[in-house]
N, C-alpha and C positions, 0 to 999 in steps of 0.2 A: 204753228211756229213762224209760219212766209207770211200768213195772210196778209196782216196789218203793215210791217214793212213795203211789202212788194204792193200792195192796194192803193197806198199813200203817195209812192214814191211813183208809181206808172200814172196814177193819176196826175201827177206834176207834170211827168215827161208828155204826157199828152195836152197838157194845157200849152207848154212850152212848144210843141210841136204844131199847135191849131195857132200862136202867135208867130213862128217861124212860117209858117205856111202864107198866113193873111200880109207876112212881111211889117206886122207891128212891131219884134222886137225878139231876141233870144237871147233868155239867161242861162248866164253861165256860173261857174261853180269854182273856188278853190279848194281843189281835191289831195289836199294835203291832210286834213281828219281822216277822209275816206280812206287813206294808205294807211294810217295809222290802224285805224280799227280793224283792218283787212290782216296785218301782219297780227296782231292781238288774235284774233279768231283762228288762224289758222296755228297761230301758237299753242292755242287751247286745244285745238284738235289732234297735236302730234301728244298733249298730254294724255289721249285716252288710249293709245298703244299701250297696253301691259303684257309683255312676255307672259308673266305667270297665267293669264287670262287665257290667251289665246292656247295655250297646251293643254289649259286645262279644258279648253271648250273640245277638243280632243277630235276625231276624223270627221264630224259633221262643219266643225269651224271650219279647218283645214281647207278639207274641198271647196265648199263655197268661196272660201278668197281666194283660192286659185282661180276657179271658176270667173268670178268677178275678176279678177287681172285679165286676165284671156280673154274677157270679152271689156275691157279699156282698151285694150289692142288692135282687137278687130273695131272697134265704136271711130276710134281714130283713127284706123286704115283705111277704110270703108268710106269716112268721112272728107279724108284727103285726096281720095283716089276721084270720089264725086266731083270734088271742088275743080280738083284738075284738069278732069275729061269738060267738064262744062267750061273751061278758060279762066276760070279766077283763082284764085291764090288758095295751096289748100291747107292755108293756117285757117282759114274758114272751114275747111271740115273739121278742126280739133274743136271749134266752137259749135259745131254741131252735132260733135261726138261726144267725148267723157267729162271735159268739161260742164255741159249745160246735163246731162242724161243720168250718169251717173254721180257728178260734180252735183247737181242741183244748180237754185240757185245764186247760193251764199259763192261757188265757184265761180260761175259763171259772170259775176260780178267781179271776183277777186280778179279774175287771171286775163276775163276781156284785155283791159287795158297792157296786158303783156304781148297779146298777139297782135294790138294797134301799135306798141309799138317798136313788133316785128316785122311791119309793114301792111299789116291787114286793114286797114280804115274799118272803123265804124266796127269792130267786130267783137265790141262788149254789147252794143244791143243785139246783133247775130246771135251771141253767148244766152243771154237773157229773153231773148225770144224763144229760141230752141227750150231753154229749159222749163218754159212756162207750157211750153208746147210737151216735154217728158210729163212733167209734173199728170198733168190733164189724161195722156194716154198712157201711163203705168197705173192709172188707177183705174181707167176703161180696160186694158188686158186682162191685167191678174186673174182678177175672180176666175172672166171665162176660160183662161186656158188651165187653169186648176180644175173645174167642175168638167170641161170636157176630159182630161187625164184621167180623173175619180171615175167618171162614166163610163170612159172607155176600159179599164183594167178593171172596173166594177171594185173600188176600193173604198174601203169606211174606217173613220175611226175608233178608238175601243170603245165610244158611246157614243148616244144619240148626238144634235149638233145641241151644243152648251157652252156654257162660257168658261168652263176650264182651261186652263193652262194660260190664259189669256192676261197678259201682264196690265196690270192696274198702276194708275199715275198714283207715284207717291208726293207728301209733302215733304219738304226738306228743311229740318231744322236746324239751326248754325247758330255758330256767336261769332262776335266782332274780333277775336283771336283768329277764329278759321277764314274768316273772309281776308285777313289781312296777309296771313300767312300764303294762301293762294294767289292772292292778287300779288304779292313779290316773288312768287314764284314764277308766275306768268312774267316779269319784268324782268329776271333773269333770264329767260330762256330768250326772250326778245333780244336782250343788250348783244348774248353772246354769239345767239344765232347770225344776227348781222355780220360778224365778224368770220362766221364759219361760210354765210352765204360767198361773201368774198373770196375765198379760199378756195372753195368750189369752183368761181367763176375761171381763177387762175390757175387751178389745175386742168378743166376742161376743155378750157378754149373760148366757152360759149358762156352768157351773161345766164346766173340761176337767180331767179328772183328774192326777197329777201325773205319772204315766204317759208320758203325750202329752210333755208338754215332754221330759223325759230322753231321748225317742224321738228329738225332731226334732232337741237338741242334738245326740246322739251321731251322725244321720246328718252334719250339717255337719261337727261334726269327722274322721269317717274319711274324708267326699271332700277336704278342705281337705289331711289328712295325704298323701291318694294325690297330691294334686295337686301339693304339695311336694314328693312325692320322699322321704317321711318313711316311714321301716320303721314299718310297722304290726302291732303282736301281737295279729293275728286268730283263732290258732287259740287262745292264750291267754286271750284274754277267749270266744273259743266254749264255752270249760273252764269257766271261771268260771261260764257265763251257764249250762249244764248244774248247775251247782253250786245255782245262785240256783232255779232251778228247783225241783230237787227238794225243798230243805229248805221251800220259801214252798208245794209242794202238799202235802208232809205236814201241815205246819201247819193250810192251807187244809180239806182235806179231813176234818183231825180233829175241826175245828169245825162240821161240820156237821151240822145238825137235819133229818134226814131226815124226821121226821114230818112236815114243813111241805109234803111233797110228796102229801099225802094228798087234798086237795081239787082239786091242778090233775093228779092222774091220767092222767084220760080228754081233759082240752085239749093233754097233753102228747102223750099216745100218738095224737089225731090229727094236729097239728102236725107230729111228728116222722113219722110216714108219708108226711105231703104234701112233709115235706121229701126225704125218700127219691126218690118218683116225680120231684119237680122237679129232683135231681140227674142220675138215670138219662136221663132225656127230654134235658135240657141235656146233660149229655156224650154219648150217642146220637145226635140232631139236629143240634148245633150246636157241638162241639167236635173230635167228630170231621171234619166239612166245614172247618171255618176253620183248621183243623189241616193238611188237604189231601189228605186222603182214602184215607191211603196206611199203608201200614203202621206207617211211625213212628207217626201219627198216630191208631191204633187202639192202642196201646201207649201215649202221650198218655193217651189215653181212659182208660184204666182209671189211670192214674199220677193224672189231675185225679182223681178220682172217689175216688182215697185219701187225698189233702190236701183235698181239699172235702169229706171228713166227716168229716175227723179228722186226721191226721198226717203229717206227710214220710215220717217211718218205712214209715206203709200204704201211701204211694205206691209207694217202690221197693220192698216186698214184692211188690204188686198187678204190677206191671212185671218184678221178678224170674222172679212163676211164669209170666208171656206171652214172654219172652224163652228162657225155656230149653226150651219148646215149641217156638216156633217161627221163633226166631233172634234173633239181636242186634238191638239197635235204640239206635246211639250218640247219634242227636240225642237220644232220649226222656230219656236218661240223663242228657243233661247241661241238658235245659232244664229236665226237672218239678222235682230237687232246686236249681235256681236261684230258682225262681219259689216250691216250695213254701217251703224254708228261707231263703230269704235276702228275699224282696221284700213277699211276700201279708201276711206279720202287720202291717208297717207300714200298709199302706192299710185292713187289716181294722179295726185297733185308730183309726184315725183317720176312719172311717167310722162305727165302733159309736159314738163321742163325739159325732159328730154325730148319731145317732139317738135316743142318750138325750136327748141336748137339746131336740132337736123335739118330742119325743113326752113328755116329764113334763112 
């Protein structure tokens, strides 16, 4: 889903960064598309919050977005307190916390330019560095701290390792009714979210991005639709909102000054280790246990540890290679991609609004 965006787009930024260097020349970007498709994507995202979903995923859901919240909190506490003790600003630890780790890095793109212009310079490549750096080590953890958990309680699944329970890429068929209907739906949540973002800001005090509103509109409107009994085209605006995606991180990513990353180096490369051990320890200790101790739940383990530093995608990788090891594991399959792709960004992205506020 990142490859081709994020491969294109870093490749520019390093062409643009080997011309800023040599002092031949650096381009620049009107970053007025890139807003546009940033608020579009995240619109799409408050679309996949369905009430009826999440009840019905029923106490394995549950826990896990807890879980996942609790550990956005510590990701950016942890992050800010680093940034702090080292002397720099620690709206740099939110971009090395849940933004880039659990955000990924369609986030990481989005909301940089929120903390630059909270006063953090330069801290959408910090964002986008960090998250290429989750990306990479959520999918180096997982397996091992799931096979060491299986080893150690000596736990198996109800059969050999297979490819059971293992969700399979479907095709999605539509017509030009459902695409149209989706894509004006997405336009309404946008128009009015803007208007609700506003609202926010002047109740709070502190500036919400326009992000937030479109988020919150679009979840009322898909539970109001379920509630109605109203045909909802979810997998259609899923399409779209992959769409918004990729063109808003090319965008994103080819605008980026990578040199800016030269002085927070060494606050990055400790930051992001402590984020590391604070993942490993958390899903080891205390995701495993609340999960129940069992095999699903070591299969969990590595599945959190791949959406908490990076992606859905890593999760069911991470889950993929412990399943064909050592057996199916249907709850894991159907809670981690609940919780990672459909619930965590909403609370992540209304979280991180709340940090930047506190903290500039």
């Amino acid at each position: 889903m990142y490859s081709c965006p994020v491969g294109g787009g870093l490749c520019f930024a390093l062409v643009n960064t080997l011309l800023y260097a040599a002092g031949i020349a650096v381009i620049q970007f009107d970053n007025t598309l890139e807003t546009v498709f940033m608020v579009l994507f995240f619109c799409t995202v408050g679309f996949t919050v369905s009430i009826p979903q999440l009840l019905k995923g029923g106490k394995a859901v549950g826990l896990l977005l807890l879980l996942g919240i609790v550990m956005i909190v510590l990701q950016n506490g942890m992050g800010g307190a680093i940034m702090a003790l080292m002397g720099k600003n620690p709206l740099y630890g939110i971009g090395c916390g849940s933004i880039a780790l659990i955000g990924g890095p369609g986030t990481a793109a989005g909301i940089g330019p929120d903390l630059e212009a909270a006063g953090a310079e330069g801290a959408k490549a910090v964002s986008i560095a960090a998250a290429t750096f989750g990306l990479v080590s959520g999918s180096l953890m997982g397996g091992p701290t799931a096979r060491r958990l299986i080893n150690k309680f000596q736990l198996r699944g109800k059969s050999g390792g297979n490819d059971d329970g293992i969700q399979k890429e479907e095709t999605v068929v539509t017509d030009s009714g459902r695409l149209i209907k989706g894509f004006m739906i997405i336009l309404l949540g946008v128009g009015i979210g803007n208007q609700v973002s506003t609202w926010l800001t002047q109740l709070c005090g502190f500036s919400f991005p326009g992000y937030i509103g479109a988020m919150v509109v679009a979840v009322v409107i898909r539970n109001v639709m379920d509630a109605g009994k109203v045909d909802f085209p979810d997998r259609e605006i899923d399409a779209f909102g992959n769409v918004f995606l990729s063109i808003f991180l090319s965008m994103a990513l080819a605008g980026l000054k990578l040199w800016q990353l030269v002085d927070l180096a060494v606050p990055m490369i400790v930051c992001l280790a402590a984020q590391v051990m604070l993942m490993f320890l958390f899903a080891y200790f205390i995701v495993f246990r609340i999960m129940g101790r069992d095999y699903d739940a070591a299969v969990m383990t590595a599945g959190f540890i791949g959406f908490g530093m990076g992606a859905t995608s890593n999760a069911m990788a991470n889950m993929q290679v412990v399943s064909k090891k050592y057996g199916p594991s249907p709850t894991a399959y159907f809670a981690v991609p609940m919780v990672g792709s459909l619930f965590i960004d909403f609370f992540n992205a209304a979280i991180i609004a709340f940090n930047i506020g506190l903290w500039s």
